[in-house]
Each structure stands twice: as structure tokens, then as C-alpha cells.
N, C-alpha and C positions, 0 to 999 in steps of 0.2 A: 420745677418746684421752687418757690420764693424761699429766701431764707426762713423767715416767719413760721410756714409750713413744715421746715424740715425741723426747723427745735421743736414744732409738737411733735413731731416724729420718732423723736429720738427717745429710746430706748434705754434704761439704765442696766447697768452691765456687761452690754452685746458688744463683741466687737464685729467690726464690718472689718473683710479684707476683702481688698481690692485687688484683684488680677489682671493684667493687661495680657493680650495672647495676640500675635498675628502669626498665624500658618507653623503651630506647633501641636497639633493636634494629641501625639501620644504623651508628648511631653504635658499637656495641660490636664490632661487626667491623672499625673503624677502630683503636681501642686494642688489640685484640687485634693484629692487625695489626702494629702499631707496637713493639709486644713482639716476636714472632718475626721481627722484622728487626733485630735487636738486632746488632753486632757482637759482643757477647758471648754466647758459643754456652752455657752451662750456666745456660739460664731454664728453671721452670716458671710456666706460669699457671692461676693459682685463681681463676675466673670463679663470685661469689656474687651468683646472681639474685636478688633482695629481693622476694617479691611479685609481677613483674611480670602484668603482664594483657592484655597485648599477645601481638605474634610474637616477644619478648626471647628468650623462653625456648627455643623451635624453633632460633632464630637460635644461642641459645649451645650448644645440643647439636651442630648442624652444625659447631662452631668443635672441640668436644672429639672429636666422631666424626672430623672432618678429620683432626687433630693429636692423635691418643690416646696418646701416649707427653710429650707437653708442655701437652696444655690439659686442665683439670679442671673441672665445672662443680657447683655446690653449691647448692640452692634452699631457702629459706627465706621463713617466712611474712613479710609484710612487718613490718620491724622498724626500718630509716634506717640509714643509709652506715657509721655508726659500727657499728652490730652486726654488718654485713655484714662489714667489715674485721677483727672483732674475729672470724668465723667464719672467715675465710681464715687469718688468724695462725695457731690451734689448725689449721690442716690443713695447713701449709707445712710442707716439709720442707727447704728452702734455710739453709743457713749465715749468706745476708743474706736479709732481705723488704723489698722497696720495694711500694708502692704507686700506681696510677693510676684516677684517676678515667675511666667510662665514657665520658664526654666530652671527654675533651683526651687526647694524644699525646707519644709520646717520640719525639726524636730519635734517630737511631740509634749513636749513640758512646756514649747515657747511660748506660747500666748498665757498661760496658765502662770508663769514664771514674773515675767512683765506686767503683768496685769498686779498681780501680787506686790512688785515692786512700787508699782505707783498709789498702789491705796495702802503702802505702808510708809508713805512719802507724800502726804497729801500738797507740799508746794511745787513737787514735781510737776513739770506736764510731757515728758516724753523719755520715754524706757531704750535703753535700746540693752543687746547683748553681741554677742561674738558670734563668727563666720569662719566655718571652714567650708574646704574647696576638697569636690570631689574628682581629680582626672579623669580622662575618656578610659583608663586602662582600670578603672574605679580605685583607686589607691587615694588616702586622704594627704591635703597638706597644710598646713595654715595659709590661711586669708591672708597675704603680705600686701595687697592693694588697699588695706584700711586698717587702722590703728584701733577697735575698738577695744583691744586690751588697755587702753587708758583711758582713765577715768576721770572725766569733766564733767564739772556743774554747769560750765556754758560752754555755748557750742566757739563763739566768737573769744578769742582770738583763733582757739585753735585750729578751725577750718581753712585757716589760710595757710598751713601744713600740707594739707590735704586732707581726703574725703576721713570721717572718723568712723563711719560705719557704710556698712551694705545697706543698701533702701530696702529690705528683706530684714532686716535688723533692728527693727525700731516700731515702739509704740504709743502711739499719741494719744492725749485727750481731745478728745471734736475741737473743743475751740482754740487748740494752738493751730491747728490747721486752719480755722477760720481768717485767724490774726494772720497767720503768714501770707494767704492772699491765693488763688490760683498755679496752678503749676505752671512754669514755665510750656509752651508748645515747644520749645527747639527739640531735637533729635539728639543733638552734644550736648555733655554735661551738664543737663537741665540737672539731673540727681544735686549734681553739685551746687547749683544756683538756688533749687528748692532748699536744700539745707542751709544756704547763705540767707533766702527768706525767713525760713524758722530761726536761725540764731540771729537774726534781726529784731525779732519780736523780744530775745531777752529769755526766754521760753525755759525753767533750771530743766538740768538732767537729771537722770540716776540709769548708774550702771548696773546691768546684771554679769557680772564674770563668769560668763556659764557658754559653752559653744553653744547654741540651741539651734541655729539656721546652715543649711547646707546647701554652696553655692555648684551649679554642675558646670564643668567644661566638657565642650563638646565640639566636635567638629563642625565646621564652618563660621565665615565668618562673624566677629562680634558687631549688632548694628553702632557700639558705643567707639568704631574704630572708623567708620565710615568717612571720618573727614580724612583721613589720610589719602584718598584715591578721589574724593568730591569735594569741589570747591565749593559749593554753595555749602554742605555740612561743616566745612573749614573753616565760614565765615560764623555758623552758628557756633559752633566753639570758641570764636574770639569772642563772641557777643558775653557767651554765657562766663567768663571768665573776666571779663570787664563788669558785668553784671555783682559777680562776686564782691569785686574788689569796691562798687558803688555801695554796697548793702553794708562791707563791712566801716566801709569810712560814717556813713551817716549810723551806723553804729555805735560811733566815737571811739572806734578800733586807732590811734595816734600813730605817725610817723615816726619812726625811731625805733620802736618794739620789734621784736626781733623776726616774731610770727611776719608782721608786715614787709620787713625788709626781703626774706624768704622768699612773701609771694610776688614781691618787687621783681624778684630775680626770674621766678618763675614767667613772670610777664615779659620779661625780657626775652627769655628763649622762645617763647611762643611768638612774640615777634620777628625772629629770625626765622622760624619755621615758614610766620607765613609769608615773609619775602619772600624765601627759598620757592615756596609756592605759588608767586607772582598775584600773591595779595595785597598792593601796598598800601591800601587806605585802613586796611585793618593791621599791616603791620605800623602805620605809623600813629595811629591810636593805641595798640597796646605799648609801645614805645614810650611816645606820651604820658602814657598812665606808670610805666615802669620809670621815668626819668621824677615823676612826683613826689616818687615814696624811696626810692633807696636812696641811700647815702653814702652807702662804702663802693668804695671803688666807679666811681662815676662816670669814672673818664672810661671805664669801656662801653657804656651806652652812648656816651657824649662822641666817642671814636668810631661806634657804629652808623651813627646818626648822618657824622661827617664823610663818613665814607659811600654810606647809600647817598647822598646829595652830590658825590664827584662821580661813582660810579652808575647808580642806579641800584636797586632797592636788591633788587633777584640777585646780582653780580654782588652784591654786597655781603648779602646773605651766605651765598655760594662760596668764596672767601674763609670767610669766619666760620661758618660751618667745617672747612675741609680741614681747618690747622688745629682743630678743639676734638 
């Protein structure tokens, strides 16, 4: 569909949520679920199967044949959550698109909530609210992997903190997503790169301080840890993280600010990581990137630097890693 075509398409009021699922079939009747209980009646949902190889894909035609005027289902060869999400955008037809992941659940006021928020904020273009976590043994705890208990008009500088919400957390209007551009394809911290897009665009916030989204833990492995055991996922993680740090400079995020100096640092360990890894083109670009922007304490990138050039990059790493 041209863009042209999808703005007559679009729909005032509706929001589109987009689901990504590969091979979580009971789990994806749970999300879907948790959408059409929504207290806000004008959802569509855009169910993009990635691949799967299971019963996902039965399971999500049963969800669209059930609810064929509000569930959509879209299959695609396996591509990662970011492509999947980037397929739902281009087929939404909703005024807003929020997104959830196959695995966790919205409470039922959150769309209703958010939605509220932004059309009582008309310079806003993107909502977000708070995230709790529910254990495999069902007991709740706080969300400690994102900050959305604070509350920011821009996303930039603070992103270079880290992530400030769960991508289950957040509500957009159509054209900041326009403006941000496609989702990143990588597999690593694309979440994170996508929101360096959007706070690129400038895009204001508004908080809702309300839990409203509920993330699950569950057994087996997380796909967002995957670079730990894959090199090729390890390289996409340095990309997406250099990626970051390129959106927030042409941002006019400045050298010296404290957020930057942070994620200065942060570049730096990941560089040591991916020596340890026997990555050295990507440890010596995030290296690079880490020696541009910090300024305290210099001389220990400046000492790492010199050491991987006598020793070699992995041995270097191996070192510094064992005495820290």
C-alpha cells in the first residue's frame, strides 16, 4: 500500500495494535485477549506471524476468523519483531498504533488511558505508561529494566540512560511513526534504536503514571539475549548501539552532558565485551565512538586501547575484564 493510500485509510479514533508472534501459540491468545478487553472500544489488531513452525499460525487464524471485523492476521517469512512490527505499521489503519508484544498483556484501562492522555495534550505525540513484571511463579514486581516512573517531555537526552519504557508501554500518533522512519530489522536492541528514531524526530511526551501494561517472565530463553552465545546477533547489538549514539548526536545531544558522558561509558564496556568476544572491528568502532564523547577519566580507554595494540584485542579484554 503507498503511503498516499494508507492516509485515506486511516481512521479517526482507532487504534491499530500490532502484535509480532513466532511459535507462541497459547501465549498469543492471551495478548490478543488482553486487546479486546480493552475499555476502549475503537481497537484493531494486526496479528504478524514471523515464520512460525508451530500451531501459532492455526491459533492466529482462529483469533481473526473468531473476530473478523477487529483481528487481522499477516504471515511473513521469518524476518525478527522489528520487521514484524514494521509490517503491522504499513497495514494499520488507526489514527494511533501501539504495540504488544506476544508475550505480555495489557491491562484493561490502557489504551483508554493513553488515548485520553494525548487528546488532552494536543502537542503531545506519544503516551506512554508504567510496566510491571509478572514471574513464572505469578508473584508481581516492578519493571527495574525501564524507568518509565519518570517523567519526560523528550525522549533525548534521556535515552542515553537507557530504555525509558517497555515497547508494550507506549502510544503513538500515526505520524510520529511516519517521521521516525521504519523499524530497524536487527534482532538486538532494535526497541532501543526505534526509540532513538522517535526521540530524534523531537516528537514531546506525556506520562501516564498509572501501571497499565503487564510484562510475563517465562521460561526459556529471552530472543533480546541472544547476542550472548551469537556472534552475528553480537554484531547487531554493537550496530544498534552505535546507531543510537549517531541519532542522538545529529539530535544536537552535546559532548559534555552528563546523559552522554554515561553513554560514553556504556560504549566503552560493550567494547570490552565485544573483544572478550573476538569482535575486534566492532570493538574498535564502539571504542572509537566511546573515546569521542567522554571526557572523565580518559586514560582508561586511552589504556585499553594501548594495551589491545601490544596485546591483541580478546587478551586485552580478557585482562580488564578479570581485575574489574
Amino acid at each position: 500500500m503507498s503511503e498516499a493510500a494508507a492516509r485515506q485509510d486511516v481512521v479517526g479514533g482507532l487504534v491499530s495494535t500490532v502484535i509480532p508472534v513466532f511459535n507462541r501459540p497459547a501465549r498469543l491468545r492471551e495478548a490478543v485477549d488482553s486487546v479486546l478487553g480493552q475499555t476502549y472500544p475503537a481497537i484493531e489488531v494486526i496479528v504478524i506471524d514471523d515464520g512460525s513452525d508451530d500451531a501459532t499460525p492455526e491459533v492466529a487464524r482462529a483469533l481473526a476468523e473468531a473476530h473478523p471485523e477487529r483481528v487481522r492476521l499477516l504471515i511473513q517469512p521469518n524476518a525478527g519483531p522489528g520487521a514484524a512490527r514494521g509490517r503491522g505499521v504499513q497495514a494499520a489503519r488507526g489514527e494511533f498504533v501501539q504495540f504488544l508484544d506476544s508475550d505480555d498483556v495489557y491491562l484493561p484501562g490502557k489504551t483508554a488511558r493513553l488515548v485520553e492522555a494525548l487528546r488532552a495534550d494536543p502537542g503531545a505525540q506519544v503516551a506512554y505508561c508504567r510496566s510491571v513484571r509478572r514471574r513464572v511463579d505469578g508473584s508481581l514486581e516492578p519493571d527495574r529494566e525501564h524507568r518509565s516512573h519518570e517523567c519526560h517531555r523528550q525522549l533525548f537526552p534521556a535515552l542515553l540512560g537507557g530504555r525509558l519504557w517497555d515497547t508494550n508501554s507506549v502510544l503513538y500518533r500515526r505520524e510520529v511513526l511516519a517521521a521516525a522512519g521504519p523499524w530497524p530489522a536487527l534482532r538486538q536492541c532494535e526497541d532501543w534504536l526505534f526509540d532513538a528514531q522517535v526521540a530524534a524526530t523531537g516528537a514531546p511526551l506525556v506520562q501516564v503514571d498509572e501501571v497499565l501494561v503487564e510484562l510475563r517472565t517465562h521460561d526459556g530463553g529471552h530472543l533480546g539475549h541472544a547476542w550472548r552465545v551469537d556472534a552475528r546477533r553480537h554484531r547487531e547489538r554493537c550496530e544498534a548501539l552505535l546507531g543510537v549514539l549517531t541519532l542522538a548526536q545529529r539530535a544536537g545531544v552535546a559532548n559534555g552532558t552528563p546523559e552522554l558522558e554515561r553513554f560514553g561509558r556504556t560504549l566503552f564496556f560493550e567494547a570490552r565485551m565485544a573483544a572478550a568476544a573476538g569482535l575486534e572491528a566492532e570493538a574498535r568502532r564502539l571504542l572509537d565512538a566511546a573515546r569521542r564523547v567522554v571526557s572523565q577519566r580518559r586514560w582508561q580507554l586511552d589504556g585499553f586501547a594501548g594495551l589491545a595494540a601490544v596485546v591483541g584485542w580478546q587478551r586485552a579484554a580478557a585482562w580488564l575484564n578479570s581485575i574489574r
